[in-house]
Each structure stands twice: as C-alpha cells, then as structure tokens.
C-alpha positions in Angstrom: 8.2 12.7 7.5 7.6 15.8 10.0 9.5 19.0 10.4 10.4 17.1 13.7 12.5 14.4 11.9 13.5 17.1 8.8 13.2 14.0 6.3 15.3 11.5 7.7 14.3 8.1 8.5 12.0 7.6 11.5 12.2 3.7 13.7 9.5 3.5 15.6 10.9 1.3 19.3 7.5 0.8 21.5 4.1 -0.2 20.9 1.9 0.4 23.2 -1.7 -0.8 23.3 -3.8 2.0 24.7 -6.4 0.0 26.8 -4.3 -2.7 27.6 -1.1 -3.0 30.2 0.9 -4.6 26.9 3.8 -2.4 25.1 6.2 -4.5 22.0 9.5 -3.1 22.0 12.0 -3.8 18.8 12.9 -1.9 15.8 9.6 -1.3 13.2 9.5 0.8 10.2 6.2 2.8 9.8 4.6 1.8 7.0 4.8 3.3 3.7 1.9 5.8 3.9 2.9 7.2 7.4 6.5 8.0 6.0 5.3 10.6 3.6 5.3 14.2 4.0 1.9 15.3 5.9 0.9 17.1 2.9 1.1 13.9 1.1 -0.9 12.2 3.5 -3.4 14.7 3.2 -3.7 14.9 -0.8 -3.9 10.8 -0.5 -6.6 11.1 2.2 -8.5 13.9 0.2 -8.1 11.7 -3.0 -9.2 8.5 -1.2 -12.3 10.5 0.5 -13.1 11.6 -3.2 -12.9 8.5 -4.5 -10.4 8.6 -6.9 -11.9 11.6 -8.6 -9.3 13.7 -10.2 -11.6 16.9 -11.2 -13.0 16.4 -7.2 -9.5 17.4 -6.3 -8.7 20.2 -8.6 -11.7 22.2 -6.5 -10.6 21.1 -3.3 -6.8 22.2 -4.1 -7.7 24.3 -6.7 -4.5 23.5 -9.3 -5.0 21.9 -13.0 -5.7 18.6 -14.1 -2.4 17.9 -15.1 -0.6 19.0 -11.4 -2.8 16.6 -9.8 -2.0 13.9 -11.9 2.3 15.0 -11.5 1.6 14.9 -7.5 -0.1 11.4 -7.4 2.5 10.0 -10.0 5.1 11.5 -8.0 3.5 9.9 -4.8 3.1 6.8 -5.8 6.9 6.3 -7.3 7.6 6.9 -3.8 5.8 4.0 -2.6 7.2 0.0 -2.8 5.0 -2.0 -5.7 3.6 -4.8 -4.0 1.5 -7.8 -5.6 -1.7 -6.7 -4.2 -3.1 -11.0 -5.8 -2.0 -13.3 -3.3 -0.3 -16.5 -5.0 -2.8 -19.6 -4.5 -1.1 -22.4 -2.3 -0.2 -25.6 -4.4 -3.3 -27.1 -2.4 -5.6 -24.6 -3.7 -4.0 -24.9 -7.4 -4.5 -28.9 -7.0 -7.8 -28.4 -6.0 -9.0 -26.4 -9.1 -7.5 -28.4 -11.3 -9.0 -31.9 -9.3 -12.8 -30.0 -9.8 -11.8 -29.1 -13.5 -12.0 -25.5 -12.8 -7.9 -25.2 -14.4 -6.2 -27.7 -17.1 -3.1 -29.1 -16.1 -0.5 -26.9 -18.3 -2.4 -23.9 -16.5 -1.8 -26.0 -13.0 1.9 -26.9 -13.9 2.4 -23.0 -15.0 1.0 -22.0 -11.6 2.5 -24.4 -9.6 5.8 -23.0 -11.1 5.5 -19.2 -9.2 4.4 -20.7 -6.4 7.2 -20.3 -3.7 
C-alpha cells in the first residue's frame, strides 16, 4: 500500500524482464509482503536484518517491548497462514514405509491428507 494507491487494492498487468525483450501481461496480485504499508515493510526488513531479535528493535525504533510485539502481531494477522511443510507425495510416503522408515497406520494416516 503507497499514498499513491491510498490503501486500495493494487493489480499488477505487465511484467517486464529488465535484460530481456520478454514482458507477461495478465492480472497478478503482489504478494503478500509487497501489499503492506511501506512502514511495515520496513519494520519486517529491520526485524528480519536483526534476526528476529525483539530488544534489537526497541533501539532501532526506540518504543517498548510490548509495542514491538503489538506491531508484529498485528502484521502478521494481516498476512494469509500458509503450510510452510510440503505434503509428501503418496510415492514418497510408499517409499518410507517400503525402507521401514514409517509403519503402515502412520502410511495410511498420511496417505489420507495427501490430495
């Protein structure tokens, strides 16, 4: 979201790749991070470059414990959960159970969420 836009959705129609003569035209949706405020994107970017650490960023923004903690809960409820384990495929689950690695009730309850 920029002041450009004032919060409302943003479609992105053309890609262009900057060294090539190729552009992809249709209808894409930036991805999650890209569609947050720019001051989000830099508290993310100054929490990622910190490593996570939460007393790093209360000196670099200089606010409490506790507002950090409301502005990255509040960030991330903005953002889609995704399952970040891929599913095996049923070859892979057949697999570990044909090397032993998984019993069969675990193979059977694994082959069950697989889509």
């Amino acid at each position: 979201m920029t002041q450009l836009t004032g919060g409302a959705p943003l479609v992105v129609e053309r890609v262009r790749l900057a060294d090539r003569d190729i552009a992809i035209e249709g209808a894409f949706e930036p991805p999650q991070l890209a569609r947050l405020s720019a001051e989000d994107q830099i508290f993310v970017a100054a929490f990622l470059r910190s490593h996570g650490s939460i007393k790093e960023m209360e000196q670099v923004f200089g606010v409490s414990y506790p507002t950090v903690k409301a502005r990255l809960n509040r960030i991330a409820a903005s953002l889609d959960v995704f399952d970040v384990a891929p599913r095996p495929s049923r070859a892979e689950v057949l697999e570990r159970l044909s090397r032993g690695e998984i019993s069969a009730q675990d193979a059977i309850a694994e082959l069950e969420s697989v889509p």
